[in-house]
C-alpha positions in Angstrom: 32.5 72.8 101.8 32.8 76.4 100.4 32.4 80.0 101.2 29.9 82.3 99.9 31.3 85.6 98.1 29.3 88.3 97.0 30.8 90.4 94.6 29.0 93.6 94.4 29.0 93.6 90.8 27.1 90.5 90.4 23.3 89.6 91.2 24.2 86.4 92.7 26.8 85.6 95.5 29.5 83.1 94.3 29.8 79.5 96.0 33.5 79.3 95.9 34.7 75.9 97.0 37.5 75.1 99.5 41.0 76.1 98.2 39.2 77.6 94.7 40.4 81.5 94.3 37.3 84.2 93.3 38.5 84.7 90.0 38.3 81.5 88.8 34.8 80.3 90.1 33.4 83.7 88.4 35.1 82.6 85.2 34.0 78.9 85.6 30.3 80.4 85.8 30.6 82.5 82.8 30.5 85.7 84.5 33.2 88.9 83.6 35.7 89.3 86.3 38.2 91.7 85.0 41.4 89.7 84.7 44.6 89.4 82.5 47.7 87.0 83.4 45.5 84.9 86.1 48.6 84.1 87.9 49.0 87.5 90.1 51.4 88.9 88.1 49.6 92.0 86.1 47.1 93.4 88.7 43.9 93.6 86.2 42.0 91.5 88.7 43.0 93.6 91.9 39.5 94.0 94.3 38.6 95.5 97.3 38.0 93.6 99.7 35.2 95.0 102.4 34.7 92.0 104.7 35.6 88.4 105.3 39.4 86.7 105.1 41.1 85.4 102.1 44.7 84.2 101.9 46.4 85.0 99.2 49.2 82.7 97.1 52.5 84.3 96.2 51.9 87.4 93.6 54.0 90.0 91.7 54.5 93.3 93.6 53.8 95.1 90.3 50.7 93.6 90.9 49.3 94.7 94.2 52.5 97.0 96.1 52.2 96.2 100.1 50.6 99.7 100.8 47.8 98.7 98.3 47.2 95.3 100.2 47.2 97.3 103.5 44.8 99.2 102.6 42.5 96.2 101.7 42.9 95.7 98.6 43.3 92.3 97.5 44.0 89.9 93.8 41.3 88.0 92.8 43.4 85.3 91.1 45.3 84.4 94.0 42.7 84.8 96.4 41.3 81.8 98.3 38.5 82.2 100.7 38.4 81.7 104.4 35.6 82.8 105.4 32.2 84.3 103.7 33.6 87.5 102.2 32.1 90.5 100.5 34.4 91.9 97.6 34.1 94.6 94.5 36.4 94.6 91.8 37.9 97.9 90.8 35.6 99.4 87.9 37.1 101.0 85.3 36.7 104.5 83.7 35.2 103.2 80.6 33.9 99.7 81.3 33.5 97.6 78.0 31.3 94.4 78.3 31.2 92.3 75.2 29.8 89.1 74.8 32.1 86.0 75.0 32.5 84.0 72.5 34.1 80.6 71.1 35.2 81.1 67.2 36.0 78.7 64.7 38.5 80.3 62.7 40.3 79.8 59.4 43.8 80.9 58.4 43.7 83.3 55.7 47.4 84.9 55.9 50.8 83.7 57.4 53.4 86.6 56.8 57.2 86.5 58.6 57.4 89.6 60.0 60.8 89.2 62.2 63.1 86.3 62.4 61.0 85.2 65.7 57.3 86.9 64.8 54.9 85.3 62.5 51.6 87.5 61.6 48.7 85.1 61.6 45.1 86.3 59.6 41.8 84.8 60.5 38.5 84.5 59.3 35.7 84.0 61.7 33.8 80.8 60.3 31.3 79.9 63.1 29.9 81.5 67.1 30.1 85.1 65.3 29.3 88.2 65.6 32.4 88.9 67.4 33.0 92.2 68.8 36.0 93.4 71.2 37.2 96.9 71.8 41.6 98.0 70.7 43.6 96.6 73.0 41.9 93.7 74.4 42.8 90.0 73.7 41.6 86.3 73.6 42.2 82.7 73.8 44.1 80.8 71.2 44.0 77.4 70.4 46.1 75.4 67.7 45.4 71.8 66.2 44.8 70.7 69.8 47.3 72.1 71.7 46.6 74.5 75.3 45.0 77.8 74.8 47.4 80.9 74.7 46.7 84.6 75.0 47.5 86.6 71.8 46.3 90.7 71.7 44.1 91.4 68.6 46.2 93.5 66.4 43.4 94.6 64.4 40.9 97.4 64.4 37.6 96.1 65.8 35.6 96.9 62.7 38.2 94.1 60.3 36.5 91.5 58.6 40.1 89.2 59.8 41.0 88.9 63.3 45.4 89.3 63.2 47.6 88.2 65.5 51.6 88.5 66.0 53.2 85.3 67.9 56.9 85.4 69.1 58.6 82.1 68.9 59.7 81.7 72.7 62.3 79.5 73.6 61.0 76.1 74.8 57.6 77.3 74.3 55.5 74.5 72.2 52.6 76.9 71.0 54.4 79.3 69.8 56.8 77.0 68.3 53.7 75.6 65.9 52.3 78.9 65.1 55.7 79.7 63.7 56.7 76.4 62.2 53.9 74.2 61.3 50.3 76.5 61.1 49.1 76.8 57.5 46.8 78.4 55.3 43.6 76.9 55.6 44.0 75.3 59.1 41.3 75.7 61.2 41.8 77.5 64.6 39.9 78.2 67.8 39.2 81.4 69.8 37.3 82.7 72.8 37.0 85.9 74.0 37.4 88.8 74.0 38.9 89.4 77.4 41.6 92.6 79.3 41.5 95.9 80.4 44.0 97.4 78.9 41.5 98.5 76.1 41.3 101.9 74.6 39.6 104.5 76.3 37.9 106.9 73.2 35.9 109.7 75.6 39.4 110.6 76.6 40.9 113.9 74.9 44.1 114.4 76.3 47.4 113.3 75.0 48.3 109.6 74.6 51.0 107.9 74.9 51.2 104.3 73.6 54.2 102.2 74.0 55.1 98.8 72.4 58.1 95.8 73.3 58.1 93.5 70.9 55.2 91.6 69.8 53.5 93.9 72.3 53.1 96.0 69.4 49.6 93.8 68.4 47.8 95.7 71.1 49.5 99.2 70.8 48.7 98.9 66.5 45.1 98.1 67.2 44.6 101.2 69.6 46.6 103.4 67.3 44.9 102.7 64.4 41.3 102.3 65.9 42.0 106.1 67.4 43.3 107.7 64.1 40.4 105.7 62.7 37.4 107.3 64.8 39.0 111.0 64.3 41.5 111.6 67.5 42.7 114.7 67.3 45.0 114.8 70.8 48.9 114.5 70.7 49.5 110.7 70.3 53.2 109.6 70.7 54.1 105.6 70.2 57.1 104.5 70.7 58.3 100.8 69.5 60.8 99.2 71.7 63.2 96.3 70.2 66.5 94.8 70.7 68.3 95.4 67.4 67.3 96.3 63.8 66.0 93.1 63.1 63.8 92.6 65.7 61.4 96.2 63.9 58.9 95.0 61.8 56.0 97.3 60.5 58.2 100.1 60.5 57.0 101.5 57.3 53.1 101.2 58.4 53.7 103.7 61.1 55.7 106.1 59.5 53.1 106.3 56.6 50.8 107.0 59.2 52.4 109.3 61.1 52.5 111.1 57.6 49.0 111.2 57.0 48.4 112.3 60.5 49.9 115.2 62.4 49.1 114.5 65.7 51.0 111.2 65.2 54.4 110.6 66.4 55.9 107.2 65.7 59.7 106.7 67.3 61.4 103.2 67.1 63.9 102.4 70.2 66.6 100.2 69.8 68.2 98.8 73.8 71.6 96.8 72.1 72.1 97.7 68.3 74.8 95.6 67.0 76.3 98.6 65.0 76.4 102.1 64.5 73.0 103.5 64.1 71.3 106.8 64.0 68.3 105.7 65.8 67.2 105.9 69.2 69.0 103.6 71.3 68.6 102.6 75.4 66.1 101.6 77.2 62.6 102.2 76.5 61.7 103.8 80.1 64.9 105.7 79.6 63.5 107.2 76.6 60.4 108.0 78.1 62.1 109.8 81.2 63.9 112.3 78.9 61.2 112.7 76.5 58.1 113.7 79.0 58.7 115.9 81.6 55.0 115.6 82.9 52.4 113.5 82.0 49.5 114.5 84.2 46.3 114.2 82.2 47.8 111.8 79.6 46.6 108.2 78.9 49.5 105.9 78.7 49.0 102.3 76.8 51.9 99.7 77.3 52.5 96.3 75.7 55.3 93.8 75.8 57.9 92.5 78.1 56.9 92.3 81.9 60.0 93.9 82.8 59.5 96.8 79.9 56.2 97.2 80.8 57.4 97.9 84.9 60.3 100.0 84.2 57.9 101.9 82.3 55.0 102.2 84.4 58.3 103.1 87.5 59.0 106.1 84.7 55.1 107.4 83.9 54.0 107.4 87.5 57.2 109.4 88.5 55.9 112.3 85.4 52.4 112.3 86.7 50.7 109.9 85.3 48.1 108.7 87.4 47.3 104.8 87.8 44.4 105.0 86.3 45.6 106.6 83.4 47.9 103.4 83.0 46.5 100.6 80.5 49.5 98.1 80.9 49.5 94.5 79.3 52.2 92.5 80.4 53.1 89.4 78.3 53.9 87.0 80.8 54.9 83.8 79.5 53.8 80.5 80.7 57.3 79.8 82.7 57.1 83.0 84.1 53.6 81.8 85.5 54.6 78.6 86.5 57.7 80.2 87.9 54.6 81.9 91.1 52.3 78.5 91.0 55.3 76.6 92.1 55.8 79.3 95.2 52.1 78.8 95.8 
């Protein structure tokens, strides 16, 4: 037995079986449903929802705040169906549609960039063209092990597709693309998916904001704007622990010198020494750097709980949500940590 729900988006209502949520019988029929984390934690799937019931399984409040669910809106990745429902998913102020694709790949390029970061370089070899737009990410899959999400840190027009993987504790994918991946291996993608993509009609300031390896996604809209001719104010700040945790340093500041309208300012939270750099936290920073943001465009990448404080500290200076393009890397215990409060 299932439910019928029409998205009003789609030409065709979805058959959603009993206990299946929307977002996952649109993706198991191929269709876009904007999405990110898929496990209520980052809000790109959030939906109105005009009639019919759903319940909803345990989510992030960063995701979907009470007064948004009050006022019926509703995410579609924790959403199961009670009843025949009519929903719309929230469109977004430039929508991007770009044909999925599975990838063979090839690894060109393995370069260290941290202690805990390895930059991996691929060549597309088969289920080409590929095209995605700065900011947006895919599916990763090594030598047989589960897909993973890694951000494209490239510009959309590269011949390679490069991607920078953290090592996290316990975490067996990352582990291999750190340890064992080599040259010549052959590697699957599909994709491209997010919303947290850049928006080029906009003209006002930016401000783009990396944690981390977040800085894949924050490179490839930095450099994909400077590349097509922005002219606005754009400010990016790089958030880390302690020097050795920067990498790419030198990339940014050469840029920043060949632009004007580039700022590039690296944040250290807990330097082990003395340092003349910009220490605290990154929201902190932002709170006594911007006294209003109204009319800016604000990119974030990294940490879940750098990308919140952040978002806390842009809303509070104007910045409306959406003028927010957040990407929260969420990794796979933090998403097990809600499926087992399901």
């Amino acid at each position: 037995m299932g439910f019928a729900v029409n998205v009003r988006q789609f030409d065709e209502p979805l058959d959603v079986e009993m206990g299946d949520t929307i977002l996952q019988t649109a993706l198991n029929a191929g269709l876009q449903y904007p999405h990110g984390c898929q496990s209520g934690n980052c809000g790109a799937c959030k939906s109105r929802l005009h009639s019919g019931e759903v319940e909803m399984s345990p989510y992030s409040e960063f995701a979907l705040t009470d007064a948004e669910k009050e006022s019926g809106l509703i995410l579609a990745c924790r959403s199961v169906p009670w009843s025949d429902c009519e929903v719309a998913y929230l469109e977004q102020d430039e929508v991007v549609a770009h044909p999925l694709r599975k990838l063979t790949c090839t690894v060109r390029e393995l370069d260290r960039m941290t202690h805990d970061i390895v930059r991996v370089r691929l060549s597309v070899e088969a289920g080409g063209p590929f095209d995605f737009t700065a900011g947006q990410y895919v599916e990763v899959s090594f030598d047989g092990l589960p897909p993973r999400d890694y951000s494209m840190a490239n510009r959309p027009s590269s011949e390679t597709l490069e991607f920078h993987i953290r090592h996290i504790p316990d975490g067996a994918v990352s582990a291999y693309a750190n340890t064992n991946l080599k040259v010549g291996d052959t590697v699957h993608v599909d994709g491209p998916h997010g919303i947290s993509y850049y928006r080029a009609k906009h003209t006002g300031p930016i401000v783009a904001l990396a944690g981390g390896s977040g800085l894949a996604p924050i490179k490839s809209i930095i450099e994909e704007a400077l590349g097509e001719g922005a002219e606005q104010p754009i400010h990016m700040y790089f958030g880390v622990r302690d020097e050795h945790d920067l990498y790419l340093e030198d990339h940014f500041q050469a840029l920043a010198a060949r632009h004007a309208n580039l700022s590039f300012t690296p944040v250290l939270s807990e330097p082990s020494g003395t340092t003349a750099r910009r220490t605290g936290y990154l929201a902190d920073v932002i709170a006594a750097d911007f006294a209003g943001l109204d009319g800016s465009k604000v990119y974030l990448a990294g940490p879940p709980i750098m990308v919140e404080t952040c978002v806390e500290q842009v809303r509070q200076r104007g910045a409306g949500d959406e003028d927010c393009h957040a990407d929260a890397f969420y990794t796979e215990a933090d998403k097990a940590k809600l499926e087992a409060a399901s």
